[in-house]
C-alpha positions in Angstrom: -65.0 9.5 43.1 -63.8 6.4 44.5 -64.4 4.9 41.4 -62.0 7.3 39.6 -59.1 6.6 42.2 -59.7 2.8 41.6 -58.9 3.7 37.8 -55.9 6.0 38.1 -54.3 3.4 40.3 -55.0 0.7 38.0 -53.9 2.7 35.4 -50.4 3.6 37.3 -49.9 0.1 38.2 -50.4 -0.9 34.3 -47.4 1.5 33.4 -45.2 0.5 35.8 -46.1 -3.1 34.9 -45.0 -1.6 31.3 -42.1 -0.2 32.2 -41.1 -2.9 34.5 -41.2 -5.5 31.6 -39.6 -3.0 29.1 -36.3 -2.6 31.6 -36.0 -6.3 32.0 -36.4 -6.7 28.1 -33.6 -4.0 27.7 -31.5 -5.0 30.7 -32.2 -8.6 28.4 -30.6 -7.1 25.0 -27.9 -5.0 27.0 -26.3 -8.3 28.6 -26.8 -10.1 25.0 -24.9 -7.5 23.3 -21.8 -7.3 26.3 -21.9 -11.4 25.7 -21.4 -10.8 22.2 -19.1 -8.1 22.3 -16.4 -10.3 24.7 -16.9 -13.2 22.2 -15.9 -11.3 19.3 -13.2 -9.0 21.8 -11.4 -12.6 22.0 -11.6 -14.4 18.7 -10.3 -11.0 17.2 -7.5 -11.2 19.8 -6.6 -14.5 19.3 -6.5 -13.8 15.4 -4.2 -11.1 15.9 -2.2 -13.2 18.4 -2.0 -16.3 15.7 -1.0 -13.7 12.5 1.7 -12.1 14.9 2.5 -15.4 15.8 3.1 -17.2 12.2 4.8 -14.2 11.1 7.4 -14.3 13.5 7.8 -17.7 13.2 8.1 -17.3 9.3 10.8 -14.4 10.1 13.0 -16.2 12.2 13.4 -19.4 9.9 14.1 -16.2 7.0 16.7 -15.4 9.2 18.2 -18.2 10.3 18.3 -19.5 6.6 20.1 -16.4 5.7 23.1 -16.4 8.4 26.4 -17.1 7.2 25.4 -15.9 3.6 24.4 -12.1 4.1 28.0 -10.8 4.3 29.4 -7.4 2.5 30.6 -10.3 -0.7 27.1 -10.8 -1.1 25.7 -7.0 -1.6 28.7 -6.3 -4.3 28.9 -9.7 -6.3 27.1 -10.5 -9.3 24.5 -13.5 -10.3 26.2 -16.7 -10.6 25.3 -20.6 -11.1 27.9 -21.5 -8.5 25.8 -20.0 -4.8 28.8 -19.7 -3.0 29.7 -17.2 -5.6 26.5 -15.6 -6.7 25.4 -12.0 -5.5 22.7 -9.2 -5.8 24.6 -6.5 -7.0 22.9 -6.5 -10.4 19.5 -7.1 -8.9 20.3 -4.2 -6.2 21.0 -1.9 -9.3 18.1 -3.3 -11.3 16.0 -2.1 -8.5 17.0 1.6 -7.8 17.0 2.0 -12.0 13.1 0.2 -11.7 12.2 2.9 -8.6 13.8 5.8 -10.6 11.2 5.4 -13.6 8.1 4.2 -11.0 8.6 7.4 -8.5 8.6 10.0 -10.9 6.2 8.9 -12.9 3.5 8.0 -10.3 4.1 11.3 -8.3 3.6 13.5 -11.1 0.8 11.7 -12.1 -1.2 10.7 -8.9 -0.7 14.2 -7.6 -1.9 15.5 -10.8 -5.0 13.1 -11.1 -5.9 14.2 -8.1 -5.6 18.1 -7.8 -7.7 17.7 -11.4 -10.3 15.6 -9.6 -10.1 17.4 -6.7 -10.0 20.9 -7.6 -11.0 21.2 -11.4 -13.6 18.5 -11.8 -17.0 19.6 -11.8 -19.3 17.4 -9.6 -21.1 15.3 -12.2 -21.7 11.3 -13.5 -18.2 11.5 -15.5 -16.3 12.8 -12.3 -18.0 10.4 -10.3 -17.5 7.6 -12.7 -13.9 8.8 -12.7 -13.6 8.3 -9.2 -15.0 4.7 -8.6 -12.7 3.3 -11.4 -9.6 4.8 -9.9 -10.7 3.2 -6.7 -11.4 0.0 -8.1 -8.6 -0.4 -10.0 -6.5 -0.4 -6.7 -8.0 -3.7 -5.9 -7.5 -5.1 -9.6 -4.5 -8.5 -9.6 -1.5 -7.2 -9.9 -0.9 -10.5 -12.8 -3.5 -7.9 -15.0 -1.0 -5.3 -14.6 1.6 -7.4 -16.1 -0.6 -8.5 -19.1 -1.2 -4.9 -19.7 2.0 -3.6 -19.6 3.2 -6.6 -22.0 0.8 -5.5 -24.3 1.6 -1.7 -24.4 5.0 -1.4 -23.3 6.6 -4.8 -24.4 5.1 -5.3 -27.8 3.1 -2.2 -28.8 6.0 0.4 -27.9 8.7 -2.5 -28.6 10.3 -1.8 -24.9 10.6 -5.6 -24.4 11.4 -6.3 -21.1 13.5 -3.6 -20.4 14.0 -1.4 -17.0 11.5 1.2 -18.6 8.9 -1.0 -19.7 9.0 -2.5 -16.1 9.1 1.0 -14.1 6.0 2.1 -16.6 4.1 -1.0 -15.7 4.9 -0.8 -12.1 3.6 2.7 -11.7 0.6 1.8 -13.6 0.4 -0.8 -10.9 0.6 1.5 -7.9 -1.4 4.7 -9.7 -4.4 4.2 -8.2 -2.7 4.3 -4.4 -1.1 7.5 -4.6 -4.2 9.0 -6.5 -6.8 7.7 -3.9 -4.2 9.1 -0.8 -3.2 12.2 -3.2 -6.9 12.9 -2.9 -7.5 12.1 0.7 -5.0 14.7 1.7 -6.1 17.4 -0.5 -9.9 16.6 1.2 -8.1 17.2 4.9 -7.0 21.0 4.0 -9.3 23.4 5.7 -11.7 25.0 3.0 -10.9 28.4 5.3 -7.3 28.5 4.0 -8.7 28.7 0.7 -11.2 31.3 1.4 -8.3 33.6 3.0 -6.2 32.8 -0.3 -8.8 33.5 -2.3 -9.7 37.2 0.0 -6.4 38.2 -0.9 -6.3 38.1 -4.3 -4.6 34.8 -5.1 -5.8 32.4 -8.2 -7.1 29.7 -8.0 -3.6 27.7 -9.1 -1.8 29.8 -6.7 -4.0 28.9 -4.1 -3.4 25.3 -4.7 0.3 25.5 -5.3 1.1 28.2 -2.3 -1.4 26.9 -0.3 -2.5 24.0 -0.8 -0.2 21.3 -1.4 2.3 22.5 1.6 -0.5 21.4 3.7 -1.5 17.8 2.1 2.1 16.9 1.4 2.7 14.8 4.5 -0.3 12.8 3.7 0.8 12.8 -0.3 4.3 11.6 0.4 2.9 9.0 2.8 1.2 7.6 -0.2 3.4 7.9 -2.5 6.3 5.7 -0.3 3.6 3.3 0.8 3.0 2.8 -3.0 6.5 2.3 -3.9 7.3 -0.1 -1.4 4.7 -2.2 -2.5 6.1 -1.3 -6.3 9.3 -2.8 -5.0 8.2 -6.1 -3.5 5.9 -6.9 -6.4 6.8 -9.8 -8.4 3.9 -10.9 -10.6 3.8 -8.1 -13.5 7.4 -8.5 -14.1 7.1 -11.9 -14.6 4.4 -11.7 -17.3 6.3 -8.9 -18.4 9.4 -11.8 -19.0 12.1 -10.1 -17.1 15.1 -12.4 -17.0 15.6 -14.3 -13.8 19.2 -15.2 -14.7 21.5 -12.3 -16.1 24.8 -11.7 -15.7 25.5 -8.3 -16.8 24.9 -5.2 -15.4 22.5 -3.0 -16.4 23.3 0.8 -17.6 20.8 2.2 -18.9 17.0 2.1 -19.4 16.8 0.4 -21.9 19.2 -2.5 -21.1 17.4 -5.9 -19.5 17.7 -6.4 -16.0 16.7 -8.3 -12.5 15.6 -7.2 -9.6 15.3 -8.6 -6.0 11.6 -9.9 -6.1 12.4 -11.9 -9.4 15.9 -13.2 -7.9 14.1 -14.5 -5.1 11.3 -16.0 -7.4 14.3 -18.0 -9.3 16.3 -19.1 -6.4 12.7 -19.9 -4.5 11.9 -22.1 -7.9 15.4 -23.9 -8.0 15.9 -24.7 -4.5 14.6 -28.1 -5.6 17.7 -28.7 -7.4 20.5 -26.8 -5.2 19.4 -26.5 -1.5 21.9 -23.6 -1.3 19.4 -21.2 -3.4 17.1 -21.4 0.0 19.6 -19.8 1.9 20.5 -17.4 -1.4 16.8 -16.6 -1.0 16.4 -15.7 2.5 19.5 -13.6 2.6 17.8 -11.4 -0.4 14.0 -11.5 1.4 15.9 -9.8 4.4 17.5 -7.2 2.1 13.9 -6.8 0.9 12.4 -6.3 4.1 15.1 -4.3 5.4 15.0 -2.2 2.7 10.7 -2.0 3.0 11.3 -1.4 6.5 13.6 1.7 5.9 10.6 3.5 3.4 7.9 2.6 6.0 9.9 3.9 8.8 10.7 7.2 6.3 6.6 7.4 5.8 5.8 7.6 9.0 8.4 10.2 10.2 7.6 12.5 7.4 3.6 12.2 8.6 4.9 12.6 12.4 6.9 15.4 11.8 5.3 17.6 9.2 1.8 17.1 10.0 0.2 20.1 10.7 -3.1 20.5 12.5 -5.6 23.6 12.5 
């Protein structure tokens, strides 16, 4: 008997030897990890603080550059050689014709491509396959847009470097986005809106146009502005595409060449070597740019604020 005591307390000391060393060893790992976490907590706060940083910095010598040269003369002049003369007006137009081709175009499509995918697609390989290219292709260089639409638009359809070639290039450009966020919203509508559609009697393209897209078109139209403000600041496909950077006329239809406010600040950027006045021609168009930018992101996020609905 006494034996057997000597054993059971042996034993409990053994365990709470074991357990002993296993809190220490966790206590151990949970300091560790708290270490690690701080370290990280402040080198991601100092990145953030350093990008905030350099981009104020880089705003504030925009905007000083641009004083005394964004005036009301400058919005309604056309290109010139001579910068105390030269304008936007023509790149201002050039743009809004661009955006009238890119939104139509991508909406319809995207919106399409995804209620398709969404929807209609049966879950297989081909859907699937489907799906990872459209994602991929959001991350593809915006320079093999350009190539492609040069191909296609300039030289096989003979569009040269016209407003519509540009706009169809630039929506091929920002396609993927509004597909993938096209997609993302129709994936947030409850499947039990569907099933009530569906109890009372509704098709199935009823369903998705009654239904349906009411609900996901915050998160569609968030997309789609998202998209074409990045359609507007891009720069790269249009010059593969070999739109002018110098043209004097205005543009009237789409099939007349043009400029737009990315390219104008590409040439001015480019000559400042030669006339230091292009710098400040430049910075006064960047902050049309941005203000512009600024206006569709601010348009975005209102519409997702304000017509949001939860269930």
């Amino acid at each position: 008997m006494e034996n057997q005591m000597k054993a059971v307390i042996s034993h409990s000391a053994g365990t709470h030897s074991q357990k002993d060393r296993h809190f220490t060893t966790n206590r151990k790992k949970i300091i560790q990890r708290v270490r690690w976490n701080n370290f990280f907590r402040r080198l991601f706060s100092l990145s953030t603080v350093f990008a905030i940083g350099a981009l104020v910095i880089l705003l504030f010598q925009v905007w000083t550059d641009s004083v005394g040269w964004l005036n009301p003369g400058f919005l309604t002049r056309n290109l010139s050689i001579f910068p105390e003369k030269a304008g936007i007006y023509g790149a201002i137009l050039g743009t809004v014709y661009l955006m009238l081709v890119v939104i139509p175009v991508t909406i319809l499509l995207g919106v399409a491509t995804a209620i398709y995918l969404e929807e209609y697609a049966q879950k297989g390989s081909i859907a699937s396959f489907i799906r990872t290219n459209i994602t991929n292709l959001a991350s593809v260089p915006s320079v093999i847009f350009g190539l492609l639409g040069l191909a296609v638009f300039g030289r096989l359809l003979n569009l040269g470097s016209s407003i519509l070639a540009g706009g169809l290039t630039l929506s091929l450009l920002v396609l993927p986005i509004v597909v993938v966020a096209a997609q993302e919203a129709l994936r947030a509508v409850p499947g039990f809106l569907r099933e009530g559609s569906y109890a009372m009697g509704a098709s199935k393209w009823t369903t998705i146009w009654r239904v349906v897209l009411p609900v996901a078109l915050p998160g569609i139209l968030t997309g789609g502005i998202l998209a074409v403000s990045r359609a507007i600041g891009e720069t790269a496909p249009l010059v593969v595409l070999g739109i002018p950077t110098l043209i004097m006329r205005i543009p009237k239809s789409l099939s007349d060449d043009f400029t737009a406010l990315p390219i104008q600040i590409y040439y001015w950027t480019l000559d400042t070597v030669l006339t230091k006045e292009y710098a400040n021609l430049a910075a006064a168009t960047i902050v049309v740019l941005l203000i512009v930018l600024f206006m569709m992101n601010s348009v975005a996020i209102v519409i997702r604020n304000k017509y949001q609905r939860r269930f």
